[in-house]
C-alpha positions in Angstrom: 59.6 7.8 41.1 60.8 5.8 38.0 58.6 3.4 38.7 55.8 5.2 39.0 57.3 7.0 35.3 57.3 3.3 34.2 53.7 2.5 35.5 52.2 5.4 33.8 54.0 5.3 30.5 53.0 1.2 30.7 49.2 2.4 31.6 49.2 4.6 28.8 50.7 2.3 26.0 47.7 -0.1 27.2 45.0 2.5 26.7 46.6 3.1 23.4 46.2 -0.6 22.7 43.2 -0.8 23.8 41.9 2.4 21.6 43.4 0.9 18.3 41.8 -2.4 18.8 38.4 -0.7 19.5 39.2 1.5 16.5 40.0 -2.1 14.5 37.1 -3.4 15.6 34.9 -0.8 15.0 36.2 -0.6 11.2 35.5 -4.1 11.0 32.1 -3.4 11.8 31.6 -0.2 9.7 33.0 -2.0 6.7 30.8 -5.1 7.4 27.5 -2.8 7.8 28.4 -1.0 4.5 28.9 -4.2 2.3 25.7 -5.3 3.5 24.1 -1.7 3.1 25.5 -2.0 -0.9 24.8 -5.0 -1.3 20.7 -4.5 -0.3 20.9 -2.0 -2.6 22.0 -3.6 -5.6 19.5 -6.3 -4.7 16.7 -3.7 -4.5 18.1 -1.8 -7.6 18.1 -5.7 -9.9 14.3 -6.1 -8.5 13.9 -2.9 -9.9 15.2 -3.4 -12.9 13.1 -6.9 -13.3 10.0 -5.1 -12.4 10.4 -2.1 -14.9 11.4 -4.6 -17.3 8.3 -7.0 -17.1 5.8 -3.7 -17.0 7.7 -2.5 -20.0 7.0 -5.8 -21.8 3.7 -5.9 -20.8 3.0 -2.1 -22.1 4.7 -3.5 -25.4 2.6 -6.3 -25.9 -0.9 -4.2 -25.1 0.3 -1.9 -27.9 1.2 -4.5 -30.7 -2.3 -6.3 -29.7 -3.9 -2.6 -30.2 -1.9 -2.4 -33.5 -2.9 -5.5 -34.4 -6.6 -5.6 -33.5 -6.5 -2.5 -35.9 -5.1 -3.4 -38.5 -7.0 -7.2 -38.5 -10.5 -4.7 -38.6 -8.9 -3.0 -41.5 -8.3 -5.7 -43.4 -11.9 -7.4 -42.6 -13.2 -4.2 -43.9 -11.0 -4.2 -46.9 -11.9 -8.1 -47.4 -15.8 -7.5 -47.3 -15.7 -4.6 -49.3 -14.0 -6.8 -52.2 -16.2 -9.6 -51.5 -19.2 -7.0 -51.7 -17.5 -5.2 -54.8 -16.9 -8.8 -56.4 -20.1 -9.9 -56.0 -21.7 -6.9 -57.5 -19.6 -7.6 -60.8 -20.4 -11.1 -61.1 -23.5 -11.0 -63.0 -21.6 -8.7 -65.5 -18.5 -10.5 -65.7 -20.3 -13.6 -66.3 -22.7 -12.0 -68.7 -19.9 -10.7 -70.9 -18.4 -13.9 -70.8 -21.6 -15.5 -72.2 -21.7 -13.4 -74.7 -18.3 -13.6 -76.0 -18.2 -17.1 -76.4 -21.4 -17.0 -78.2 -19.3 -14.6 -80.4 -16.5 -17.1 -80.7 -19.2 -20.2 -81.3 -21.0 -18.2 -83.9 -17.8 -17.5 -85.7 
């Protein structure tokens, strides 16, 4: 009867073993899976990132070049309104010109 008391406290210690190791291994595992689980996800989270980033910079750029086409048709406006504003003068200008040197020549 001991030995049979023996044998079966033996048997069970073995199971036991055997469940911790299964339990070890199976932590192993788990733990593997979720490092590789986090780590996907930071990968997916810096594409992303990368992704938002280059759509961003592209939405930037489209609005400076609207600013910009804006303001360049402004300023050609401005420019030929001058020139047309300038030219309109010139006959004047040079006409009182003329006639204030022939007021200084006279003298």
């Amino acid at each position: 009867m001991k030995t049979e008391v023996l044998k079966s406290i033996k048997q069970t210690e073995e199971n036991y073993k055997k469940s911790i190791s299964a339990a070890k291994a199976e932590k192993v595992k788990l733990i593997a899976s979720a490092e590789t689980e986090a780590e996907n996800l930071v990968s997916k989270a810096e594409k992303d990132a990368e992704e938002y980033k280059i759509k961003r910079t592209a939405d930037a750029r489209a609005e400076a070049q609207k600013k910009h086409d804006i303001i360049r048709k402004d300023g050609e406006k401005r420019a030929e309104s001058l020139r047309k504003d300038a030219a309109s003068n010139l006959d004047g200008a040079v006409d009182m010109l003329v006639s204030k040197f022939k007021v200084k020549v006279n003298v």
